[in-house]
N, C-alpha and C positions, 0 to 999 in steps of 0.2 A: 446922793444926787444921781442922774442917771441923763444922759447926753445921746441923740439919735445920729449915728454920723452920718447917714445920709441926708441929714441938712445942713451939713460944717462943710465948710470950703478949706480948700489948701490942704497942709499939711500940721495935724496935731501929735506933741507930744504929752507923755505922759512916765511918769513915773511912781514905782509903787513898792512897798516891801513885796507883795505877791500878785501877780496877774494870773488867775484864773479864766481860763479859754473854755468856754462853754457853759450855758445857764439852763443845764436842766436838773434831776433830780441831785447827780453828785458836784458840780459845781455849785449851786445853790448851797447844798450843805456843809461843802469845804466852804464857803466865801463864812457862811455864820461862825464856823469852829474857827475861822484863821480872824476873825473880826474879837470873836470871844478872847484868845490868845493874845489881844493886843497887837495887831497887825492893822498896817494900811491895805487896803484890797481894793484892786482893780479887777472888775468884773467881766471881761468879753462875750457877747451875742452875736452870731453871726444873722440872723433874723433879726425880726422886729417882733411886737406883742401879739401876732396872728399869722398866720399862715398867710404864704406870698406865692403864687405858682412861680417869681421869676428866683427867688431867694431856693426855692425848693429844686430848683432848676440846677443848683449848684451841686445835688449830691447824685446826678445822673452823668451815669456809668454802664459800662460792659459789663453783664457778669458772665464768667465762664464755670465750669465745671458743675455742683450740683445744682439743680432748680434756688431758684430766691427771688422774692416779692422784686420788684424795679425798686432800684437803688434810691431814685429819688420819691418815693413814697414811702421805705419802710423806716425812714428815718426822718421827724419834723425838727426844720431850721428856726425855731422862733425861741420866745424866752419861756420858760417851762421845758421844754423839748417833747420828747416822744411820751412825757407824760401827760399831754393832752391825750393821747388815745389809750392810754393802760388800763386794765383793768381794776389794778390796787390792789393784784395778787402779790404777799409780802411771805418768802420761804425762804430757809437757810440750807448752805449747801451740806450735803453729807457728808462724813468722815473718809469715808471712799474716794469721795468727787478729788480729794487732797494730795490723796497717795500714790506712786508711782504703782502703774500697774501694766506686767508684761503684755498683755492685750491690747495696751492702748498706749500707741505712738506717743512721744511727747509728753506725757504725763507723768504729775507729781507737783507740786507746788513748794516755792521757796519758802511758805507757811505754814502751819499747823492748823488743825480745827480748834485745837485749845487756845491758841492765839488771835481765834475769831470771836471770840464768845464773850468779851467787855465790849466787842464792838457792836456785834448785836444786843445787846444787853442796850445800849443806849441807843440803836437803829430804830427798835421798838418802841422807846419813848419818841421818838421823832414823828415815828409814824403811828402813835396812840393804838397800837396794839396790844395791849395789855403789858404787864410786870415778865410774866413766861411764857415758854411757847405750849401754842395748844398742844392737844394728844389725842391719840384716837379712843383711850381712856376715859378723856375729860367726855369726850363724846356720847361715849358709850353709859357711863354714869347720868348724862342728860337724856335718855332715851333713843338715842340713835341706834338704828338696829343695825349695828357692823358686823360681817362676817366672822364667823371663827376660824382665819388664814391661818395656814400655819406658819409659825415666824419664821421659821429659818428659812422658809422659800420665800413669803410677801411680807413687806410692812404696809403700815398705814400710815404715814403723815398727815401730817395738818397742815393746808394752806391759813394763814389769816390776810385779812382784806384792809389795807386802807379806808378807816370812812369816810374821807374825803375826797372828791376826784376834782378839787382845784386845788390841792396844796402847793402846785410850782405855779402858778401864773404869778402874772406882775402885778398884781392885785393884793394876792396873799401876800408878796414879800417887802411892805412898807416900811418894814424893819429896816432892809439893805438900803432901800431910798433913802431912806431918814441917817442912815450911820453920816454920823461926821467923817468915818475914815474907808468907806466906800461908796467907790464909784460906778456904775451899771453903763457900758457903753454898748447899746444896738446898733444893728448893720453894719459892724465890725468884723466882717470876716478875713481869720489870717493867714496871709498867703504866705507868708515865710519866717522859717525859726533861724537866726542868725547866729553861728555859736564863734567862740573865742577862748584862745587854751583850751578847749576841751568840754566849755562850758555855755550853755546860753547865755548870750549877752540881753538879745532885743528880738523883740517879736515886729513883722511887721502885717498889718492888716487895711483893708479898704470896706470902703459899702460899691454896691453896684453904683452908684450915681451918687457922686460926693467926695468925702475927703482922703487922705489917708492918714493911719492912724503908725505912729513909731512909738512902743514902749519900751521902757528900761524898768528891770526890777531882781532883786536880791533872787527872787525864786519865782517859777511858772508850774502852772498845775494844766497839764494834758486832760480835760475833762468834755471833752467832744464826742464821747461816744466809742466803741470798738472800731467801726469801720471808720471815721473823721481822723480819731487819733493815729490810728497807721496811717492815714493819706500825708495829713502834716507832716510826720517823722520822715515816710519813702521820699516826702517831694521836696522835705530842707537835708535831704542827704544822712542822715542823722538817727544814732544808733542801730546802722542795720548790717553792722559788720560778719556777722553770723547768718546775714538771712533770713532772719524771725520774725522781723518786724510783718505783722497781718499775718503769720504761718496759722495762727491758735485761735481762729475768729469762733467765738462759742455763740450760741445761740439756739433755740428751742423749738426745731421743726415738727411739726407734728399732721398728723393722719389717724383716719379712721382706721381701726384696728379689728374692728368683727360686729357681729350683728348677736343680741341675744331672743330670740325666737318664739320663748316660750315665758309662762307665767312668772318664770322663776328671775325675769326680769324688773317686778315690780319693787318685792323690797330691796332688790338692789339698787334701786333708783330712787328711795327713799334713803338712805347710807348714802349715796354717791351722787346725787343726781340734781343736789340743791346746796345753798348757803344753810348753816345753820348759826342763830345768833343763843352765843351763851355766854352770861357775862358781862351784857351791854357790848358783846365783839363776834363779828361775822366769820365763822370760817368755813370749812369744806375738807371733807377727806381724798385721799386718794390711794392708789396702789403701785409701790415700786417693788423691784428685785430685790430682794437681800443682795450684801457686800456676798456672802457664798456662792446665791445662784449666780450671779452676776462674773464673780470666775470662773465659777465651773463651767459656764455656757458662753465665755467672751467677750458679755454685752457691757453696751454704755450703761449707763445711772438712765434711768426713765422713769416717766408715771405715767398711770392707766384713770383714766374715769370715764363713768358712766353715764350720756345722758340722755334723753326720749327725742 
């Protein structure tokens, strides 16, 4: 079932094995795995089913230090979230991206890549991108004319593409309306995490115009986004003993990098320059650093592509 609270007056409670704060790609997909598991789920939307200028108005912000889009446009408040506007570009991180590396501050993860790779294994069925991941191989075997890089300087990945570009609306997800053991609440946004002993007790949330909402539950899932989820934590006081909270905001700036001048731009733009469907599935190449050159010269993880 699914409830708008800015039509509820007063004061509602709720309670649930899990309350899930945010309804775009990875709370959607936690609320089915924790519904699959046999959990009650409690769903929170800070939006409604479309884009709001006054709901949008909530993620506008100062930004200091390097350049970035305005806060309240790089990120949409509704149900789906900022996959309204995605491309359906679907890529796994490197073995690099993983590992503590002297060049780069901060880095290394409490995870392994070999500890990623059941979970992509079933991300891909999620997002109907094939059984494995492309190659620049599988490419090249279909006639794509890819360069002969040399490996130890460049590789080649493979993007693959969601075919879908509704799979988070409220539309798509009739599943979660219809669950007997979840709830979808919009215009829920939560302005404070309440803790006890050491632990979340209750979340609390309001709509712009409407009620307020008080839940209690066993466990809460922070799925509001990089920038949302530190805001939450900095402003209920809560785990930021160390300073970290918002320190490691990742995100994927990019710029035009050169210009190619001459002929020898064309079959590069045929290799880089388009989707290719093989397979019955859309993908695209591109060009990163080797983990080598990538030490030897300092750099982050990047990719290059080519287009007219």
């Amino acid at each position: 079932m699914s409830i708008d609270l800015s039509q509820q007056t007063g004061a509602l409670r709720r309670q649930a094995d899990v309350c899930v704060i945010g309804a775009g790609a990875a709370g959607i997909t936690t609320a089915r795995r924790l519904l699959a598991a046999g959990h009650q789920v409690l769903l929170l939307e800070s939006g409604g089913l479309d884009y709001e200028r006054e709901t949008a108005d909530l993620n506008a912000g100062k930004n200091v230090g390097q350049a970035y889009y305005d806060l309240d446009d790089a990120r949409l408040r509704f149900f789906g979230g900022t996959t309204a506007i995605w491309g359906g570009r679907c890529a796994t991180l490197d073995l690099i991206d993983l590992q503590r590396r002297d060049w780069v501050a901060g880095s290394g993860w409490p995870l392994s890549w070999d500890e990623l790779q059941d979970y992509y294994g079933q991300a891909r069925g999620i997002f109907e991108i094939g059984d494995e991941p492309a190659s620049a191989e599988a490419l090249s075997a279909h006639g794509v004319p890819l360069p002969g890089f040399d490996r130890s300087e460049l590789h080649m990945p493979v993007w693959n593409f969601d075919p879908r570009f509704n799979r988070f609306t409220f539309d798509a997800c009739q599943d979660l309306r219809d669950h007997p053991r979840c709830e979808i609440i919009t215009h829920a946004s939560v302005t404070r995490i309440v803790t006890k002993d050491g632990a979340i007790s209750r979340i609390e949330a309001k709509a712009l115009a409407g009620a307020h909402l008080h839940v209690e539950a066993r466990a809460f899932v922070l799925a509001a986004g990089g920038i949302e989820n530190a805001r939450l934590l900095l402003a209920s006081n809560i785990g930021n003993e160390r300073d970290q909270v918002g320190r490691h905001f990742m995100e994927h700036p990019h710029a035009r990098g050169g210009r190619i001048v001459d002929a020898r731009a064309w079959p590069l733009l045929k290799a880089f320059g388009r989707r290719h469907r093989i397979g019955g599935h859309d993908m695209a190449a591109l060009i990163t650093p080797s983990a080598d050159l990538q030490q030897r010269e300092g750099l982050l993880n990047s990719s290059l592509t080519i287009v007219g």
